[in-house]
N, C-alpha and C positions, 0 to 999 in steps of 0.2 A: 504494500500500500504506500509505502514514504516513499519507493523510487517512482510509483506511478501518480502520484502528486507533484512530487519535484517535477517530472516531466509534462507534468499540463500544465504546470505555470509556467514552463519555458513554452508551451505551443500558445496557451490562451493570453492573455495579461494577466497579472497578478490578482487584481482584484476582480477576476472571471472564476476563481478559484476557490469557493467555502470552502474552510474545516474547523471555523469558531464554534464551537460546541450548543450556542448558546444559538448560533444560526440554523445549525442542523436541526436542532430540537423543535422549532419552529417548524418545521418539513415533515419531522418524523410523527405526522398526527393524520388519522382519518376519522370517520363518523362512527367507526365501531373499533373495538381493542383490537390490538396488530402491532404486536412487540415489535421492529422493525429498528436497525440500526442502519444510518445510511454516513457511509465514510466521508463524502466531499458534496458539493453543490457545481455542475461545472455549468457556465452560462456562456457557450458558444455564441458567438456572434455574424455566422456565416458558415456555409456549406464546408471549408479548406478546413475550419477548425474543428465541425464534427470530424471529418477524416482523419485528422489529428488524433481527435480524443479517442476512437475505434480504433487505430494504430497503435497507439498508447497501452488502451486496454490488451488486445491482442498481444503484443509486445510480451507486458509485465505478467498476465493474466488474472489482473483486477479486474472483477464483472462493471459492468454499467448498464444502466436504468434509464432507458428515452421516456420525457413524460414532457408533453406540446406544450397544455398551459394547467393541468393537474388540476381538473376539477372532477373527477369521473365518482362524485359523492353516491356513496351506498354500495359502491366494486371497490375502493380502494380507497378513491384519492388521489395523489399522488404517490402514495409509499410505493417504492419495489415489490414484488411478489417472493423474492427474497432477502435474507439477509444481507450486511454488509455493503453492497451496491454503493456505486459513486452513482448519484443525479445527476441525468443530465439533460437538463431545462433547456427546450428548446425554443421557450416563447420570444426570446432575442431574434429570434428570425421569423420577422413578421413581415414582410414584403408581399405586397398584390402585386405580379410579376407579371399578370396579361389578360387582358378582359375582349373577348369578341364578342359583341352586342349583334353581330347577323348569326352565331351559333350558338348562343349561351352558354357561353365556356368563362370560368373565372380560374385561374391559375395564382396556385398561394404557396404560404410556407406554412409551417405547424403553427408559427404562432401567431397566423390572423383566427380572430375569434369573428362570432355569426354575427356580434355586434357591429363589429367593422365591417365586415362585408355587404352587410343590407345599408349601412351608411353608405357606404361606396357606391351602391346600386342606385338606391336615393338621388347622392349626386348624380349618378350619369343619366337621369331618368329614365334607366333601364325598361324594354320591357319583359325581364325573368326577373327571377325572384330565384334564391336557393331553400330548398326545405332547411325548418330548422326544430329543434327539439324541445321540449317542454321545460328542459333545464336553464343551466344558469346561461347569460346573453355573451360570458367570456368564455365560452367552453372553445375549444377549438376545432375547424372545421375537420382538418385533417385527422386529428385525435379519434372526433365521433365517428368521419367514415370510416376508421382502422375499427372500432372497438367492432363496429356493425353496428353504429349506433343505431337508433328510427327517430327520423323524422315529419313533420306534417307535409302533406301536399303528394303530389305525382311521383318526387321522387324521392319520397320518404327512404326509400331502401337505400340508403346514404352509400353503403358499402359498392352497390350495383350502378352507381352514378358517378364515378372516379375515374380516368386515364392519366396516363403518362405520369407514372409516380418516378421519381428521381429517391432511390434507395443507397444509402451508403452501406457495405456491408465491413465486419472488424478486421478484411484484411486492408481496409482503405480503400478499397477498391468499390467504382460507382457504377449502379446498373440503373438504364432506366427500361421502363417497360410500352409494351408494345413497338407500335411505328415506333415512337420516339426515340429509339436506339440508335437508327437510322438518322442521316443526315438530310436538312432539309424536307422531313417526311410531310406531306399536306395535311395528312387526316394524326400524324403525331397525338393532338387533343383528342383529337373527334372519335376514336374509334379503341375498344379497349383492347383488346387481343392483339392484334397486327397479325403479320404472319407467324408461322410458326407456333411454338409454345408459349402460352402467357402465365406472367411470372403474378399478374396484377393481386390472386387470390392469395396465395401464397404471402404476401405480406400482410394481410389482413387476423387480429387476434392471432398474432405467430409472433414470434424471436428472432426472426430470420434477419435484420438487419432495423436502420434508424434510415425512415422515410425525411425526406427534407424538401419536398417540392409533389405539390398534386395539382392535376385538373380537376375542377369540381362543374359536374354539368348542373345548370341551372333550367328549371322548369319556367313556361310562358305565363306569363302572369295572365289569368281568364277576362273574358271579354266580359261573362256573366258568370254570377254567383251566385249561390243559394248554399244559407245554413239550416239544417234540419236538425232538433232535438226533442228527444222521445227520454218517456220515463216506462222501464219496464217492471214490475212489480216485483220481481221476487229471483234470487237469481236460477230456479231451477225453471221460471218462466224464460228464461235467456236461453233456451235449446234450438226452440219455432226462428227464433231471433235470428240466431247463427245460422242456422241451414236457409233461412229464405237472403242474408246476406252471401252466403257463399255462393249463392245465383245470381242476387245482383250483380257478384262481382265476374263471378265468369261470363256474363254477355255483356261486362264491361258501361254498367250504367254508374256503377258507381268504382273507383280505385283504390286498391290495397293504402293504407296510412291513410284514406281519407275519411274512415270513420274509427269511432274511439268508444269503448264502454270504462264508466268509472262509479265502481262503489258508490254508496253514500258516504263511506269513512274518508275515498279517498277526496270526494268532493267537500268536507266537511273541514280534513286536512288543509287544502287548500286555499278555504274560505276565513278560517281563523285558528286560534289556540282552542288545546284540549277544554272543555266544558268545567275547571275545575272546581266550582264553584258548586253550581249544580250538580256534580257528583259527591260533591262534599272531600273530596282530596282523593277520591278512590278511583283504580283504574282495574279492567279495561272498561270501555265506553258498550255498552250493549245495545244498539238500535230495536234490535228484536225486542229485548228485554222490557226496556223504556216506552218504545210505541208500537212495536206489535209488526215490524215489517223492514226490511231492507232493501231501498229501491235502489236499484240501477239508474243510471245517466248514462246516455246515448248520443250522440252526434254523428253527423257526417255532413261532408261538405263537398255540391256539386262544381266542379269547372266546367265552363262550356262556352265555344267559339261566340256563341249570340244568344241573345234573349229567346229565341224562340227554342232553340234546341235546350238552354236550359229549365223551360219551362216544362216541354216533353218530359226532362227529362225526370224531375223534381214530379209532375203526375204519375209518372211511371214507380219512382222511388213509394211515393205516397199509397199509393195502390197495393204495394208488396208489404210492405211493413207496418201501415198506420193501424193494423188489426189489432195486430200484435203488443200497440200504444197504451200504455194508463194516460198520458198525457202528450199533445204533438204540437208541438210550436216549430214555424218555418220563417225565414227571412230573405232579403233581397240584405247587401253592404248596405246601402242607404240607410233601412229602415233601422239598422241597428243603433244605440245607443252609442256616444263615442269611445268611450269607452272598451265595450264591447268591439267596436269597429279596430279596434286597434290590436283585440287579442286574436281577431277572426283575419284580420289581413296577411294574405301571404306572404308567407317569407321574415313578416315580423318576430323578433326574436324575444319575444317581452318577458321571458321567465317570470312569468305567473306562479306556477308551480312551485319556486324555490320556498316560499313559505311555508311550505308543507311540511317540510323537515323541520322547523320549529316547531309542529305539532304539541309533544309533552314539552316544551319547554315553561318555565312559569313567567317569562318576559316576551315581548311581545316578538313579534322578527321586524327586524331591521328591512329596509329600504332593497331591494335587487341590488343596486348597484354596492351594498355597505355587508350583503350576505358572505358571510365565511361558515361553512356548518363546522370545517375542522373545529374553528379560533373556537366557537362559540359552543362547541360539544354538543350537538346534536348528535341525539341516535340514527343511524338509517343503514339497515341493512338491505340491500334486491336480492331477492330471486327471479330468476327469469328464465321460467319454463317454456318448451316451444309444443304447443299443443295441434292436432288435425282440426283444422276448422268443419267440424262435424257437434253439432246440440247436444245429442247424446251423451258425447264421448265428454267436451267441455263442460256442460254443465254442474256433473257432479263432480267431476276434479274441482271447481272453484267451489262448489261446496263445502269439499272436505278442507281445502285449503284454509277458509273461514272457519270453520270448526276447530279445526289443531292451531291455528295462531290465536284464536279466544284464547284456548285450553293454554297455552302459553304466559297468558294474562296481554295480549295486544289485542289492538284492532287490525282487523282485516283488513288494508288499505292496499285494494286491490283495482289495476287498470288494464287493459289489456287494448290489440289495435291488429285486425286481420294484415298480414305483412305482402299477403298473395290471396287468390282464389283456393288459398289449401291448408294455408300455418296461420293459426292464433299466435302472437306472443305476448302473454301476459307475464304484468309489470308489479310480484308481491312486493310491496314493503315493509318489515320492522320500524317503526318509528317508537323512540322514547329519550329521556334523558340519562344521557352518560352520566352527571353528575347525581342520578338518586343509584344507590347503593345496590351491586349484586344485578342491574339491569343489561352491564355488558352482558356477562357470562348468559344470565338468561335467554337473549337476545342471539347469540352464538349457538346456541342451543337449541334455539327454536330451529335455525336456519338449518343446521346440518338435518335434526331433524325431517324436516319437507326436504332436503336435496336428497335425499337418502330416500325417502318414500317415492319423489318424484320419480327418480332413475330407476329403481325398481319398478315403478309400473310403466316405466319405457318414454318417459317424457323426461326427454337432458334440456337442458338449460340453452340458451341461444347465446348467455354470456355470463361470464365467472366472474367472481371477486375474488383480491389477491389472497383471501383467506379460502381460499376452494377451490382453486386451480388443480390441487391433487385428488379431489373429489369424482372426477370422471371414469367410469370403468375404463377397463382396459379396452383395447380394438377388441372385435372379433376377428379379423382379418390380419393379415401383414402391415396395416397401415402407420402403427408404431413404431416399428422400425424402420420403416422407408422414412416419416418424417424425420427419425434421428438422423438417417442417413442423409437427409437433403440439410438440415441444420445444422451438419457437419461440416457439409459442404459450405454452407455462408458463413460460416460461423464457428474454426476449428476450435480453439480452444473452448469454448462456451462462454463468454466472457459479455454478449448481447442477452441482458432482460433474463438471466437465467429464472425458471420456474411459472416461466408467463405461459400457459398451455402448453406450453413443451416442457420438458428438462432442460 
């Protein structure tokens, strides 16, 4: 470790360099317990120095930890998925590097956040918009498309919407993917694959190397809009719900990430602080219990060339599902409150949602822009199971799910968002406060628990937290060692992100 710090201060500048104790321990914090010790802070300032710092590692065989802009609250954080790790923060490289407004292509670095990007869009009066996620407004684009984040709109499938990644791997050495390899290539942005074998997947929730440059394709901003929201009664009434949306969605009236189900916990979470008053200081919160019902919230949201097709098409939605409705409220943008106009607009990055995580807290939540859940010790742990978009089969999995996280002593603060015409992924969370006594452990406990029921009844997760990375069964297949063998291959000594899904 001392010769692989003396040598990154000789690559980086000096003061690109943490190892003040007092700085690290600031870093080494997430939203739930995760012993983690992290040796250095390294804050590259361009593409030459990450290869640096990859050489470096490789070299001495110090690991290091690429983290964009480390907010990935409820999977981690920023901590490593293993010990000891040098950080290394790439939010220093924050360059919008190239925007084509005739293909909606935006080209960045890890550290432009959704915030900046829809300001950039803003100024050019773009007409796309980039999907963005319900999270914080500094998350990072590139980050969320690596985790497989989801986002709202068309191209919510953040991961499925990327080209031309510019990958440093630890022997220094830089690959980029697709056309892009190629000199001069037209379609470089435009197209993910290129010839040949594409490398694009492979860096996605992998170890394989530290990405420093994406294309991010952007979706058209709609001529016409319409917001739809339905309250469904009960969640074992969410079966009919799901199968007649799995038909919307395969004859394509409505699109994967364009419609959203959320608990009443979760919408409650969002709305304000635990109730503690009216529970008199006791938890968990029992909706059942208290009023006899726990209703689901529903949305979705149509795009459409023109007024008329999305009138069609908003009939057509109405006709399928308003049966199925306790309650149906529809909109045009206009008719919305401003407010609302502003959480409903695409590509707006407004982290609504971040409140939620102060849930149990007993002080109120701070501002979007002043949220730290680390600083501030909130609890939140995800699960993120990937379910068959089938009634049946979902309904009573989210059942049980609310049943054993009561039994836990939490609320069920459960959301989920069809990803395709075929996978559910739903979004559990733990919410509590780290500072009441005995709630980590508890909270740890619940989690493993459901990760462990989940994977046995054949439903794995679509994304891990660094505390359950080694949670995954084994392959059935050769495919565990073939990926050893390819992250050999970027990556001989191990020294990238070791424990992040791989070894």
């Amino acid at each position: 470790m001392t010769e692989a710090i003396a040598r990154w201060r000789e690559a980086l500048a000096p003061e690109c360099v943490l190892t003040d104790r007092a700085a690290l321990a600031l870093t080494e914090r997430a939203t739930f317990a995760a012993d983690r010790r992290i040796a250095a802070i390294l804050l590259p300032r361009g593409v030459e120095e990450v290869r640096a710092i990859a050489r470096i590692a490789a070299q001495t065989g110090h690991p290091v930890y690429p983290v964009s802009r480390g907010r990935n609250w409820g999977l981690g954080s920023r901590l490593p998925a293993a010990d000891g790790c040098a950080l290394v923060d790439l939010s220093g490289l924050d360059r919008i590097l190239d925007y084509d407004e005739t293909f909606g292509t935006l080209t960045v670095e890890p550290g432009v956040s959704f915030a900046r990007a829809a300001a950039f869009l803003t100024r050019k009066n773009s007409a796309f918009f980039c999907s963005v996620p319900g999270g914080s407004p500094h998350g990072s684009l590139i980050g969320n498309a690596l985790e497989r984040g989801a986002g709202d709109g068309p191209y919510g499938d953040r991961a499925a919407h990327i080209a031309a990644l510019e990958v440093v791997l630890s022997t220094g050495e830089m690959v980029r993917t697709g056309f892009d390899r190629f000199e001069n290539a037209s379609t470089a942005k435009l197209a993910r694959a290129g010839a040949g074998p594409s490398l694009v997947e492979l860096f996605c929730q992998s170890n394989f190397g530290i990405v420093t440059r994406a294309t991010i394709w952007l979706a058209r901003r709609p001529a016409a809009w319409r917001g739809v929201q339905w309250r469904v009664a009960s969640t074992a009434a969410l079966a009919p719900v799901i199968d007649t949306l799995r038909g919307l969605l395969q004859s394509g009236a409505l699109f994967a990430h364009g419609v959203t189900f959320w608990n009443s916990y979760k919408l409650a979470a969002r709305a304000g602080r635990y109730p503690w008053t009216l529970m008199q200081g006791r938890t968990p919160l029992s909706l059942r219990s208290r009023y006899g019902s726990e209703v689901w919230h529903t949305s979705a949201s149509i795009h459409a060339a023109s007024e008329p097709i999305a009138k069609a098409v908003l009939a057509h939605v109405r006709g399928a599902l308003r049966p199925h409705a306790l309650e149906w409220k529809e909109a045009r943008m206009e008719e919305l409150a401003e407010g609302d106009q502003a959480l409903a607009q695409p590509g707006n990055p407004a982290g609504a949602n971040v409140a939620s995580v102060y849930w149990r807290k007993k002080t109120p939540a701070p501002a979007v822009e002043d949220a730290d859940p680390d600083r501030d010790r909130c609890g939140v742990i995800w699960l993120c199971p990937a379910l068959p978009l089938e009634g049946a089969l979902a309904a009573p999995i989210l059942a049980e799910l609310e049943r054993r996280i009561h039994a836990h002593g939490f609320e069920p603060n459960l959301g989920m968002n069809p990803v395709s015409p075929r996978v559910l992924d739903v979004y559990a969370s733990l919410m509590y406060d780290r500072d009441t006594a005995g709630e980590d452990e508890r909270a740890l406990r619940c989690h493993d628990e459901l990760l462990h029921w989940l994977i046995a009844e054949g439903h794995l997760p679509s994304r891990l937290g660094i505390q359950s990375m080694r949670m995954l069964p084994p392959a059935a297949d050769d495919s565990d060692a073939v990926l050893g063998r390819i992250k050999r291959a970027f990556d001989p000594r191990g020294v990238i992100a070791p424990g992040r899904y791989l070894p």
